[in-house]
C-alpha positions in Angstrom: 36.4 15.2 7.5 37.8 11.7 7.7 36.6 8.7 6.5 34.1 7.4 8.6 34.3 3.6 10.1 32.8 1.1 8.0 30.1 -0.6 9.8 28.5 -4.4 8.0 24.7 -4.9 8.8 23.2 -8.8 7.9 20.1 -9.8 5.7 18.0 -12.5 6.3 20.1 -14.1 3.7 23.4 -13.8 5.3 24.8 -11.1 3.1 26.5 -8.1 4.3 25.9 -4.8 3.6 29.0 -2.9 4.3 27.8 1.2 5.1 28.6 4.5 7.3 27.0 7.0 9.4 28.8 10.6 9.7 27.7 13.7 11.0 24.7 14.5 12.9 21.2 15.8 12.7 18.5 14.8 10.6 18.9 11.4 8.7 20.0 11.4 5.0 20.4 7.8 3.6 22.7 8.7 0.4 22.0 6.0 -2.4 25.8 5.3 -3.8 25.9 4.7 -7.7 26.6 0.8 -8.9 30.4 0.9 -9.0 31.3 2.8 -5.5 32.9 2.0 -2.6 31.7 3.4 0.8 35.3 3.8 1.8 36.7 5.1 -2.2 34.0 7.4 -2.2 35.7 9.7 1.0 38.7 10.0 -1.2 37.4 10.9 -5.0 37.7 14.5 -5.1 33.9 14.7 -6.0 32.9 12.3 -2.4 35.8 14.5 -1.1 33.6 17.9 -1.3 30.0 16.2 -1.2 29.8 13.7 1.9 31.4 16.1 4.3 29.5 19.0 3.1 26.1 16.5 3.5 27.6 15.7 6.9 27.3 19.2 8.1 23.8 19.5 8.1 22.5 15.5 8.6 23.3 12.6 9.6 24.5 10.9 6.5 24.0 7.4 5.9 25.7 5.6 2.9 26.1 2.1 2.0 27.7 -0.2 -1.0 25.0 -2.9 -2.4 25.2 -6.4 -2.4 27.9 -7.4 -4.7 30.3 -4.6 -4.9 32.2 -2.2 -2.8 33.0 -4.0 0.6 29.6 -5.9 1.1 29.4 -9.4 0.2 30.5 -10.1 -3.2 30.1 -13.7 -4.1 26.0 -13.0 -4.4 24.0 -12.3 -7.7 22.4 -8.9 -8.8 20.1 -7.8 -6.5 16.8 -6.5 -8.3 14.8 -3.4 -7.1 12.7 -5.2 -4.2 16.0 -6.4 -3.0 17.7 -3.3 -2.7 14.5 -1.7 -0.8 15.1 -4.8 1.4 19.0 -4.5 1.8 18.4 -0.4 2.3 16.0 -1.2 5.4 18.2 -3.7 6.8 21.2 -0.3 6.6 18.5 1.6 8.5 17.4 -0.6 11.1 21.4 -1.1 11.9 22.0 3.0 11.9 19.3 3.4 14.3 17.3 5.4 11.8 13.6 6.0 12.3 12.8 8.7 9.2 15.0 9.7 6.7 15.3 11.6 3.8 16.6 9.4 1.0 18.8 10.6 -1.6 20.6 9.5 -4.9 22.2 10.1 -8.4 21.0 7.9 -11.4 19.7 4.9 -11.0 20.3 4.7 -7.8 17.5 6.5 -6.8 14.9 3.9 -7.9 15.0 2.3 -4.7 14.6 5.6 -3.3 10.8 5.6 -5.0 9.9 2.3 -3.8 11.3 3.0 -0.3 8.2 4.9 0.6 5.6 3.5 -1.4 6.3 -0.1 0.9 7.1 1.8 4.4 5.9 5.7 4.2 6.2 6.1 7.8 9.8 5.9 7.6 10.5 8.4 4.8 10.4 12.6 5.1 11.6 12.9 1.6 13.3 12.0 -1.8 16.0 14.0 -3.9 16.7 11.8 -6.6 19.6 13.5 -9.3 19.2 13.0 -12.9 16.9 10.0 -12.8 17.4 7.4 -14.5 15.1 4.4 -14.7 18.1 1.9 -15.0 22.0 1.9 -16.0 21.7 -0.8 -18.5 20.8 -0.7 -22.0 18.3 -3.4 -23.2 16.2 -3.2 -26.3 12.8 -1.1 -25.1 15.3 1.7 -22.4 17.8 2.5 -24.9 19.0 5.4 -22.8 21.1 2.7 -20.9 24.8 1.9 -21.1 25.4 -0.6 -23.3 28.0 -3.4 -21.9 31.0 -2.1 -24.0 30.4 1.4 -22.2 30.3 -0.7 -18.8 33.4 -2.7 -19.9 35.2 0.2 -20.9 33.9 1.9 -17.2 35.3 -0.8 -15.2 38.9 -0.7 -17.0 38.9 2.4 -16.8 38.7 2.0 -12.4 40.5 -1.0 -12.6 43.5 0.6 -14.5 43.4 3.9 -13.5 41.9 4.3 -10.2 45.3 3.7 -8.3 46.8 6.9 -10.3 43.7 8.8 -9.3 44.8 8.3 -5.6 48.4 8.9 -6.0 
């Protein structure tokens, strides 16, 4: 399958929210993990096997968050509320009604507020190891700590071109 076009839907702030719709049937709104790219995730050999096969039997709906992947950048960390906010603005622009909402990690968390705010406009939740949050602080000390982050994102940053090759 190829990589579906990239499509940017605006908040009432003015950010953009860069995501994709492929395949058809029922809507699936895929939550992607902090460090994705809508567009890098077609090409990992994991996104590779898992969007297309997701594709075959939905209409799958992903989308980066506000400050990473290709939607805005220059904006600060969106908390919880915000994400709910930034996931319904992706929906209204995809044209979807009721979804099923899907996600690894922590990404799911908006996932569980989704509903609980607009229930009319979710069938269901699959939510992959759960995890509250990705970030250690002092009282969730299941979180990565910021060296584990660091080393993470130097990992991407230095390897991720040879991944591709």
């Amino acid at each position: 399958m190829e990589t579906p076009d990239t499509r940017y839907a605006k908040t009432e702030d003015g950010t953009y929210i860069a995501y994709q719709v492929a395949g058809e049937g029922p809507d699936l709104a895929w939550q992607l993990d902090y460090q994705n790219n809508v567009e890098d995730e077609w090409e990992d050999p994991l996104g590779a096997a898992w969007y297309p096969a997701l594709a075959r039997f939905s209409r799958l709906i992903l989308h980066d968050r506000r400050g990473v992947g290709l939607s805005s950048r220059n904006v600060p960390p969106p908390n919880l509320e915000t994400r709910v906010a930034d996931l319904e603005v992706v929906l209204d622009a995809a044209g979807a009604d009721r979804v099923a909402l899907g996600g690894f990690f922590e990404s799911g968390a908006p996932n569980v507020l989704f509903p609980a705010s607009h229930p009319e406009r979710v069938r269901s939740i699959v939510w992959m190891e759960p995890m509250a949050r990705c970030i250690w602080i002092p009282d969730y000390p299941w979180g990565y700590r910021p060296e584990e982050i660091e080393a993470e994102v130097d990992f991407f940053v230095i390897s991720a071109p040879c991944l591709h090759a």
